[in-house]
PASEBA-1860 file (N, C-alpha, C; in nm, 3 decimals):
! residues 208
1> XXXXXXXX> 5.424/-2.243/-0.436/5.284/-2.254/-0.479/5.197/-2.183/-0.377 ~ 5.105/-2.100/-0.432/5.048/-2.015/-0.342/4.947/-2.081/-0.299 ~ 4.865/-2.131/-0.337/4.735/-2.241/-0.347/4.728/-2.335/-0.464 ~ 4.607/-2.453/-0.432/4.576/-2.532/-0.458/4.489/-2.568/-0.408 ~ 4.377/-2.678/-0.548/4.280/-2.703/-0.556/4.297/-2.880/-0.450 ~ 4.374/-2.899/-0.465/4.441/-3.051/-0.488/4.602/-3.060/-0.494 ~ 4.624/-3.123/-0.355/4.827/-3.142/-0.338/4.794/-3.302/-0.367 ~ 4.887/-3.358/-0.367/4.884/-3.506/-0.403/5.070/-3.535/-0.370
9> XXXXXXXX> 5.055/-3.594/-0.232/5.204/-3.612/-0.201/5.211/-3.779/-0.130 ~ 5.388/-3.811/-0.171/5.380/-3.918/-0.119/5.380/-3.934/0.001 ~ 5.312/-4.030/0.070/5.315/-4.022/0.250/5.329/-4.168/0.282 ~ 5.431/-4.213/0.263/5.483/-4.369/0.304/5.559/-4.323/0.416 ~ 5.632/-4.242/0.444/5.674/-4.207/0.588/5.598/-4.029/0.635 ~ 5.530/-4.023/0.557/5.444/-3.910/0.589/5.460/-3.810/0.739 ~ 5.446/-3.979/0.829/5.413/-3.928/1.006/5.556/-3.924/1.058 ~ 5.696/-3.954/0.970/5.790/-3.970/1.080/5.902/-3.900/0.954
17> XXXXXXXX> 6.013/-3.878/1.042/6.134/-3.834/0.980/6.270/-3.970/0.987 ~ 6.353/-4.000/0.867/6.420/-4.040/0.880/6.548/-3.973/0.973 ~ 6.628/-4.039/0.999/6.770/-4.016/1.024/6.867/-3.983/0.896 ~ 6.944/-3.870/0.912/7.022/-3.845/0.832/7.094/-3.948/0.761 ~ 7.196/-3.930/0.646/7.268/-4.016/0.591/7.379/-4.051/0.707 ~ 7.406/-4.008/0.762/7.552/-3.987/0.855/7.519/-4.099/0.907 ~ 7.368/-4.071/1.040/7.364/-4.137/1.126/7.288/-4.299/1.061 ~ 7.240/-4.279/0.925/7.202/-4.422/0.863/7.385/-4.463/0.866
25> XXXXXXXX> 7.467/-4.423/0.812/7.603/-4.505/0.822/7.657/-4.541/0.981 ~ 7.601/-4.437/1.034/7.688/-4.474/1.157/7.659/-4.598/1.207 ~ 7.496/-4.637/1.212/7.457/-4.704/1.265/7.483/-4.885/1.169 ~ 7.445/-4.832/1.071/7.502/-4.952/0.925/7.658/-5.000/1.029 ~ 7.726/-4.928/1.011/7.879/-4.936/1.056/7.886/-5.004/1.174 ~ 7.777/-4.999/1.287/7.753/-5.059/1.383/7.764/-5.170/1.420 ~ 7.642/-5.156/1.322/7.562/-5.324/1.315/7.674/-5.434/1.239 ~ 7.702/-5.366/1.139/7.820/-5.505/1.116/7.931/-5.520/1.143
33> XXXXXXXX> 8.010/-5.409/1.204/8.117/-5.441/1.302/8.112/-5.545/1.416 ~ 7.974/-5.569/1.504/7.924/-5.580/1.601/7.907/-5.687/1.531 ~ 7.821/-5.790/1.437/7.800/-5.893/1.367/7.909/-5.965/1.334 ~ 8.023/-5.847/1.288/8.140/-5.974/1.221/8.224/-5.983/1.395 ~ 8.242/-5.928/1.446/8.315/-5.945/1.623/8.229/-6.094/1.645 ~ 8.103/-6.098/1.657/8.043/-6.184/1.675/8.044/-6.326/1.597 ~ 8.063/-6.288/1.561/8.102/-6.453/1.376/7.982/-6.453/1.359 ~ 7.907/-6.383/1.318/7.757/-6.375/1.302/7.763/-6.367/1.081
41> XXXXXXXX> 7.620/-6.353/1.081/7.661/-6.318/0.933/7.554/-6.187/0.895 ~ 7.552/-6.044/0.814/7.484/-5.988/0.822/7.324/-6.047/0.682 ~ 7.236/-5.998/0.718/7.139/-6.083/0.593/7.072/-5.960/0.545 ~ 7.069/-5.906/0.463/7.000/-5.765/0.414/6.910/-5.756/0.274 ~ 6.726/-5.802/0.316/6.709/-5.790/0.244/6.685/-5.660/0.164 ~ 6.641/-5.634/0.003/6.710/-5.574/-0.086/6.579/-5.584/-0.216 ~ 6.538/-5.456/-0.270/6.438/-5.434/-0.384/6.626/-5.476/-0.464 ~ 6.568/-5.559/-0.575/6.661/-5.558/-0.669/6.722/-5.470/-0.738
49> XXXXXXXX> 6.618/-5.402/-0.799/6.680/-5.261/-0.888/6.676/-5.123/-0.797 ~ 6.778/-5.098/-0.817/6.834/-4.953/-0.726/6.899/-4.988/-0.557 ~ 6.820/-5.029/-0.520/6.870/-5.073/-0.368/6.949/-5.158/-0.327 ~ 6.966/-5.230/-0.454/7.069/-5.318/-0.381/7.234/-5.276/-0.464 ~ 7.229/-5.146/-0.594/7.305/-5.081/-0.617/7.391/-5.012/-0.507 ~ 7.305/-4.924/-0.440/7.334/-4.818/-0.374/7.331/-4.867/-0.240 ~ 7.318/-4.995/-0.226/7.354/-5.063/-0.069/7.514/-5.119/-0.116 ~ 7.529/-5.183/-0.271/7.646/-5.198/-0.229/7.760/-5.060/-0.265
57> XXXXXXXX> 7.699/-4.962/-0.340/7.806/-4.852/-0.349/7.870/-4.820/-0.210 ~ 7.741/-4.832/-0.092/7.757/-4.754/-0.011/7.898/-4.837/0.134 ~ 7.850/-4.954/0.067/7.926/-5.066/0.167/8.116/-5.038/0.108 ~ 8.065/-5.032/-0.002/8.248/-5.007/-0.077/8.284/-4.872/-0.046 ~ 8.204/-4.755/-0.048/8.228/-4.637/0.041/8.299/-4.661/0.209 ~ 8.209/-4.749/0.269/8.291/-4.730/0.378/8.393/-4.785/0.379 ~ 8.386/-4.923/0.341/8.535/-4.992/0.316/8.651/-4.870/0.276 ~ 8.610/-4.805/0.159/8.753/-4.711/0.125/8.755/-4.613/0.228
65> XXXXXXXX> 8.679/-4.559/0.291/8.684/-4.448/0.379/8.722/-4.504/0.526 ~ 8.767/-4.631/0.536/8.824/-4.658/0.634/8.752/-4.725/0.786 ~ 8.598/-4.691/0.769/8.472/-4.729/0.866/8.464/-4.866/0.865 ~ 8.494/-4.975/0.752/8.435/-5.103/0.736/8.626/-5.164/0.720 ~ 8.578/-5.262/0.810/8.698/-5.368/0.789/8.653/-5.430/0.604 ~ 8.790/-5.525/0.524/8.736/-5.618/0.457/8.617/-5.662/0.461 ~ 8.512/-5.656/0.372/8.383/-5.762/0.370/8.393/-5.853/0.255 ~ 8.295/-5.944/0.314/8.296/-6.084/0.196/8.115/-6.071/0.172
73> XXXXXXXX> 8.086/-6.009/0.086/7.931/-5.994/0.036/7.911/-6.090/-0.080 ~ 7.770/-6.117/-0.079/7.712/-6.214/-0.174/7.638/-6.145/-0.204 ~ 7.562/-6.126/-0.353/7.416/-6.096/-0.406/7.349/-6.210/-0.468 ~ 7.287/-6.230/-0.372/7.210/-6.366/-0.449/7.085/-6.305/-0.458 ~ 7.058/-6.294/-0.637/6.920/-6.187/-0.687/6.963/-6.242/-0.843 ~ 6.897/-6.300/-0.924/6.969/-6.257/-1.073/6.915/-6.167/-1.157 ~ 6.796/-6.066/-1.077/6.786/-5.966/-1.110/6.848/-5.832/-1.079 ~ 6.920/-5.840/-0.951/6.962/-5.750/-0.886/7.066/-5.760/-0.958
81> XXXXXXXX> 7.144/-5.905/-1.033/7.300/-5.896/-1.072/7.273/-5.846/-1.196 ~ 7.184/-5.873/-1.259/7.123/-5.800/-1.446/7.123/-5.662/-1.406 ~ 7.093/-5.578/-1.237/7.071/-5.460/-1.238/7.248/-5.413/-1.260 ~ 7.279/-5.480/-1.147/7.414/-5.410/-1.145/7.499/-5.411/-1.270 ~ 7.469/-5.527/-1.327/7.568/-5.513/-1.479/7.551/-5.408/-1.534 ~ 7.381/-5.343/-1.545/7.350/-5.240/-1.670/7.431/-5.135/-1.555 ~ 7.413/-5.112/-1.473/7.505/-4.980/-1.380/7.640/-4.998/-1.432 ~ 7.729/-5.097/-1.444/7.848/-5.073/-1.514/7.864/-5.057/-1.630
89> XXXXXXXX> 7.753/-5.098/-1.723/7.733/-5.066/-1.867/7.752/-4.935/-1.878 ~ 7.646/-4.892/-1.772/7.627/-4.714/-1.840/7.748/-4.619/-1.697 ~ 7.817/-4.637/-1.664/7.922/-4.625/-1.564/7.939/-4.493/-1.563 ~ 7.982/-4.414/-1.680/7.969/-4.266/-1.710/7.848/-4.168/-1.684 ~ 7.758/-4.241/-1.667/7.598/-4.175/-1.618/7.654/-4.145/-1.488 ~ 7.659/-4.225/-1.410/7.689/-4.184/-1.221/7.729/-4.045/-1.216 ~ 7.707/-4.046/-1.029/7.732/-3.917/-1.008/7.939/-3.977/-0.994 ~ 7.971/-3.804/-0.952/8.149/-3.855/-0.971/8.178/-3.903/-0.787
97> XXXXXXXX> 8.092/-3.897/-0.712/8.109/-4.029/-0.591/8.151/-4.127/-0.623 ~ 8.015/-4.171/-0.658/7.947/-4.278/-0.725/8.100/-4.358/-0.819 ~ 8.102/-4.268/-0.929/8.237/-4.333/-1.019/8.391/-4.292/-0.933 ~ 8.403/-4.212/-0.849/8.511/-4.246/-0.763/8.547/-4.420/-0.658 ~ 8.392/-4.383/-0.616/8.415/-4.545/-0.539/8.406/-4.660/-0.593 ~ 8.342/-4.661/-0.748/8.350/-4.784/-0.839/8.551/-4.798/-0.868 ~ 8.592/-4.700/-0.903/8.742/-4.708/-0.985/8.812/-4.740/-0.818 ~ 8.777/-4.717/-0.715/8.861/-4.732/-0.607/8.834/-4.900/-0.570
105> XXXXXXXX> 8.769/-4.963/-0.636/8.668/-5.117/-0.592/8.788/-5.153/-0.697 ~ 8.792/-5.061/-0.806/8.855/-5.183/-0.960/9.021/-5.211/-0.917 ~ 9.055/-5.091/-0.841/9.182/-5.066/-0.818/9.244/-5.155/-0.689 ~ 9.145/-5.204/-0.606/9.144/-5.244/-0.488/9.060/-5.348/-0.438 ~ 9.060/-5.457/-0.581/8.965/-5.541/-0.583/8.981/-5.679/-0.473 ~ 9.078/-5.705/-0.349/9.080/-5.784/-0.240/9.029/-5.699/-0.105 ~ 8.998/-5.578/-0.115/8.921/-5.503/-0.041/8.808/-5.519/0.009 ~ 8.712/-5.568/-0.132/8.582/-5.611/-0.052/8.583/-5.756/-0.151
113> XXXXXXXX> 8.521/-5.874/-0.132/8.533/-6.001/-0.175/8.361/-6.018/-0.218 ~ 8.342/-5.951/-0.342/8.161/-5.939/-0.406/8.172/-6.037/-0.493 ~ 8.053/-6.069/-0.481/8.017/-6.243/-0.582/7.869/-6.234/-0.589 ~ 7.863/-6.233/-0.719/7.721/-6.258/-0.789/7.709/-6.408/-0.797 ~ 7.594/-6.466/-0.709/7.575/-6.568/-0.712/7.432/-6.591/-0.832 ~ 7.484/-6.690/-0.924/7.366/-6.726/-1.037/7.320/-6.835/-0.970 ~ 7.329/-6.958/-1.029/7.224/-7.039/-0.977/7.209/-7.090/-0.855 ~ 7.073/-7.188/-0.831/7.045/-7.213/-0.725/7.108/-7.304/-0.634
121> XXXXXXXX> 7.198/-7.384/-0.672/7.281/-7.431/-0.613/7.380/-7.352/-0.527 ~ 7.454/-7.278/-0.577/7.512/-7.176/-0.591/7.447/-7.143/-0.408 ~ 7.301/-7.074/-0.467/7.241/-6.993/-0.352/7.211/-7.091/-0.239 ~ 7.183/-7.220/-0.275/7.181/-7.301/-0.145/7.327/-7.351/-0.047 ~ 7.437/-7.331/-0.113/7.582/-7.335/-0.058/7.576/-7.215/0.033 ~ 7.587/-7.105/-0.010/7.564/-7.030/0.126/7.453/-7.016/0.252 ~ 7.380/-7.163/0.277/7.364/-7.194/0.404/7.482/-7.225/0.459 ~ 7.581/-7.278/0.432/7.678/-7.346/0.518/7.787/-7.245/0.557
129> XXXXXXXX> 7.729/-7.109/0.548/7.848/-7.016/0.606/7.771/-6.947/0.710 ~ 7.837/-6.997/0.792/7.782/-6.953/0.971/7.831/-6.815/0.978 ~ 7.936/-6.765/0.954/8.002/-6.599/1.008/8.022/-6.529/0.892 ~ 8.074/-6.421/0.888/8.125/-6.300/0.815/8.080/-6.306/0.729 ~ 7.969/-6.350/0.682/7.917/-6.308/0.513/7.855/-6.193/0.530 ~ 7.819/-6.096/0.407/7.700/-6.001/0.422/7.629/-6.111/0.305 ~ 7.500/-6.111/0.285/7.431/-6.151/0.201/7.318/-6.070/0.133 ~ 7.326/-6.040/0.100/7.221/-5.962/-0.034/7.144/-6.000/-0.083
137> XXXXXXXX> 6.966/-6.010/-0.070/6.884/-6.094/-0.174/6.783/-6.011/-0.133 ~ 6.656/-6.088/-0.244/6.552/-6.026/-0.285/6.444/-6.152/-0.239 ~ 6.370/-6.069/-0.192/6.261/-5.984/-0.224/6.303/-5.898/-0.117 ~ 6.296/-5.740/-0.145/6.288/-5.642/-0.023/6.197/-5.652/0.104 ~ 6.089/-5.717/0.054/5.998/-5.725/0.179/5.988/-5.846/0.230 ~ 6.082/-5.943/0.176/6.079/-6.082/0.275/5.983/-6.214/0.216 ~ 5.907/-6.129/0.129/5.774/-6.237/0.118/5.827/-6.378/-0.009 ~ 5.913/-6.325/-0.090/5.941/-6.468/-0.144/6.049/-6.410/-0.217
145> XXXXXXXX> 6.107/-6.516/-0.311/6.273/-6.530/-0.356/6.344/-6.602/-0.260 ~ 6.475/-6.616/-0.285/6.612/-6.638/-0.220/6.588/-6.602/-0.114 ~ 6.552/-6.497/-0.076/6.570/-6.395/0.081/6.518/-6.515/0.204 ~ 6.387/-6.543/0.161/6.349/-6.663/0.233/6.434/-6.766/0.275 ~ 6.453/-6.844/0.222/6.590/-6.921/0.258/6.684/-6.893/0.319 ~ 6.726/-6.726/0.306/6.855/-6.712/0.382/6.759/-6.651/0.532 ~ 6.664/-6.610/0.576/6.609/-6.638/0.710/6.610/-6.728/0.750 ~ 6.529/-6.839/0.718/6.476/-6.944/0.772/6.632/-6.985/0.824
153> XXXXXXXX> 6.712/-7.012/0.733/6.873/-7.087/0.797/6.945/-6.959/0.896 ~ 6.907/-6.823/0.881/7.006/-6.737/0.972/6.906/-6.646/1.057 ~ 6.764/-6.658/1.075/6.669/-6.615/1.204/6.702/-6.697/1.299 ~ 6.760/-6.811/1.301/6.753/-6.882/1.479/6.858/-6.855/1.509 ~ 6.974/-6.789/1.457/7.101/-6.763/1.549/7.138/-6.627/1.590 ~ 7.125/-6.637/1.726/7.150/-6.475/1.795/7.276/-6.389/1.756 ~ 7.330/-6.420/1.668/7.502/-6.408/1.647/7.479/-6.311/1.521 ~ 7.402/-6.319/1.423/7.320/-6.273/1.344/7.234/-6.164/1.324
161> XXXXXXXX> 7.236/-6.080/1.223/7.166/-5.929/1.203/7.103/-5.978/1.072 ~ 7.002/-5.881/1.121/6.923/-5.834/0.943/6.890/-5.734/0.968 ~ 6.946/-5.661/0.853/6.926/-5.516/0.788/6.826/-5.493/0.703 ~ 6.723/-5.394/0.787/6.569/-5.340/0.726/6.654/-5.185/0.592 ~ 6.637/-5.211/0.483/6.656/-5.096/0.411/6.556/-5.042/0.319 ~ 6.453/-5.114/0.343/6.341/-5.034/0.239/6.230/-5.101/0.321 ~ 6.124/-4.931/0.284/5.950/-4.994/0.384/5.899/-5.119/0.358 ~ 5.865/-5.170/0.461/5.767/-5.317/0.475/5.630/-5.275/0.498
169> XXXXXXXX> 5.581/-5.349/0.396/5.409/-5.312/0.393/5.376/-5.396/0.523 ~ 5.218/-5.344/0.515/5.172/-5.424/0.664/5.156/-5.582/0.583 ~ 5.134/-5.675/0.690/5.086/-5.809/0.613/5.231/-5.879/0.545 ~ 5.374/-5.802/0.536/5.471/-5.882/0.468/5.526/-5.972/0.606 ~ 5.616/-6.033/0.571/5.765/-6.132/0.640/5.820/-5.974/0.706 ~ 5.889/-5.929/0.624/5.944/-5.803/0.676/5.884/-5.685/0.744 ~ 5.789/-5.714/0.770/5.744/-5.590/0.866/5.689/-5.687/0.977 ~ 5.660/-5.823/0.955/5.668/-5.896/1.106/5.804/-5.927/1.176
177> XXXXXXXX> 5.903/-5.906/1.124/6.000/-5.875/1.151/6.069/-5.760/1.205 ~ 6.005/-5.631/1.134/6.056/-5.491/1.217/5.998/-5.484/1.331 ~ 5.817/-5.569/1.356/5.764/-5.545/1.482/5.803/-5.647/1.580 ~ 5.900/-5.674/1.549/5.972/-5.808/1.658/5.908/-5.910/1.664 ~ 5.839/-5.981/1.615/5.832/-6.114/1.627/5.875/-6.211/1.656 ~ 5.851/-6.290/1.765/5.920/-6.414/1.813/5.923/-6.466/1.757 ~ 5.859/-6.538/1.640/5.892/-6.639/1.572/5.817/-6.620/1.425 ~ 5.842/-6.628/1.351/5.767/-6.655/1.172/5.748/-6.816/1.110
185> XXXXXXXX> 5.637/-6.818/1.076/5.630/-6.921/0.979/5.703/-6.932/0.858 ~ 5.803/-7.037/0.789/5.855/-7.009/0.679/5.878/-7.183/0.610 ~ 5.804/-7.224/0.511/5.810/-7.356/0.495/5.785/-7.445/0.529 ~ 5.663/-7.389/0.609/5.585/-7.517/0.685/5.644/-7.536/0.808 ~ 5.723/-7.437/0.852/5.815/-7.452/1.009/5.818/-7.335/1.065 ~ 5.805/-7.305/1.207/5.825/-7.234/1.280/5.970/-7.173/1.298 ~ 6.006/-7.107/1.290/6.142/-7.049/1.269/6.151/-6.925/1.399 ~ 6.214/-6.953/1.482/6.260/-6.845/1.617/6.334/-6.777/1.528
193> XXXXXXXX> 6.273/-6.612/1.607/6.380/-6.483/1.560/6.478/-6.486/1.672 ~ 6.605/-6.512/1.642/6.710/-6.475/1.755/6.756/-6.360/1.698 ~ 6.820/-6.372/1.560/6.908/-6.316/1.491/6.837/-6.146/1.568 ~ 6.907/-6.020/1.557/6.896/-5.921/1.582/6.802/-5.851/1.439 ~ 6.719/-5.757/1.477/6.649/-5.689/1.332/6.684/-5.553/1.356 ~ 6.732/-5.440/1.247/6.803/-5.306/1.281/6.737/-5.252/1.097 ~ 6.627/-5.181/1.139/6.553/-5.112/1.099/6.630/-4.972/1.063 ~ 6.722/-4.954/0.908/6.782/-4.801/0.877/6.694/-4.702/0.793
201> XXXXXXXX> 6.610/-4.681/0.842/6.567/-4.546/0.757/6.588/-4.484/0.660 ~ 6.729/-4.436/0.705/6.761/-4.354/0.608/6.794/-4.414/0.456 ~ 6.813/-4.527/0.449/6.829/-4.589/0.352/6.711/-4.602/0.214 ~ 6.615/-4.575/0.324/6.489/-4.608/0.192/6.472/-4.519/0.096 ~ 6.396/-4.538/0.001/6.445/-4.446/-0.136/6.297/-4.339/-0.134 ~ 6.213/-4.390/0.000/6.099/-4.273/0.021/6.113/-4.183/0.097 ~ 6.093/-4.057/0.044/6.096/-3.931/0.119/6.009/-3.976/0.310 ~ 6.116/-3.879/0.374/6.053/-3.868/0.533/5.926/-3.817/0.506
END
């Protein structure tokens, strides 16, 4: 375009550049190696539709590629699990990654241990798992759903990660969280951040 009257671009990371895909895995790969050594549990919140697809394509990627020991992941979202169903509905749409690492999941299904958790019962049982879970829930920015719950029970233990994968507006849970916060309000209680916070970039679905 030679000129213009008027550009109109997105600028949610406008001022900064992400990190490549590589070094978003390397560091992903990091953090929960380092979490499960620890008996920690990883907590990652997650926009339901799309992000929490392509967080778990990407987790079964490393698993087959050899980077990720066994994981035991939960999605507790029952929108995120309505997302993922229609992704296997339409399965032939994907790119051929994408449907390589799904048929390598079907073929090799004690590899990674995924569970769509429906109800709320359900989602309140996994307080009582102190180590090796990954957990998956919604709201992406922290501010309400499931996700809540799984802070409040896994922010006070230092043993513990949460994974930033999509922007936090100013004013959310999750961006008082990327700016380190000692402690958050959540339910009428003060809740200490021990748990570790690891902010991936590259993950978000907005352009650098």
């Amino acid at each position: 375009i030679a000129q213009a009257d008027v550009v109109v671009v997105e600028s949610t990371y406008g001022d900064r550049l992400h990190r490549n895909l590589n070094d978003a895995e390397d560091e992903l790969v990091q953090v929960i190696g380092d979490t499960l050594k620890a008996q920690g549990n990883i907590i990652i919140p997650a926009f339901a539709v799309g992000r929490t697809q392509e967080i778990l394509f990407l987790l079964m990627d490393l698993v087959r590629r050899g980077r990720l020991p066994h994981l035991a992941i939960w999605v507790d979202s029952p929108m995120a699990t309505a997302a993922t169903q229609l992704t296997e509905r339409y399965f032939a749409q994907l790119d051929h990654q994408t449907q390589t690492t799904f048929d390598w999941y079907k073929n090799h299904p004690s590899a990674v241990d995924l569970r769509f958790i429906a109800d709320v019962e359900e989602s309140k049982a996994l307080n009582k798992i102190k180590g090796g879970a990954i957990i998956i829930s919604a709201s992406g920015m922290c501010d309400a759903g499931r996700i809540v719950h799984h802070l409040a029970n896994n922010l006070p233990r230092s043993q513990n990660a949460v994974v930033i994968t999509g922007f936090q507006a100013y004013g959310s849970l999750g961006r008082r969280l990327v700016d380190k916060v000692q402690k958050v309000r959540l339910f009428g209680e003060d809740v200490p951040v021990k748990a570790s916070i690891h902010t991936i970039g590259g993950l978000s679905a907005h352009a650098d």
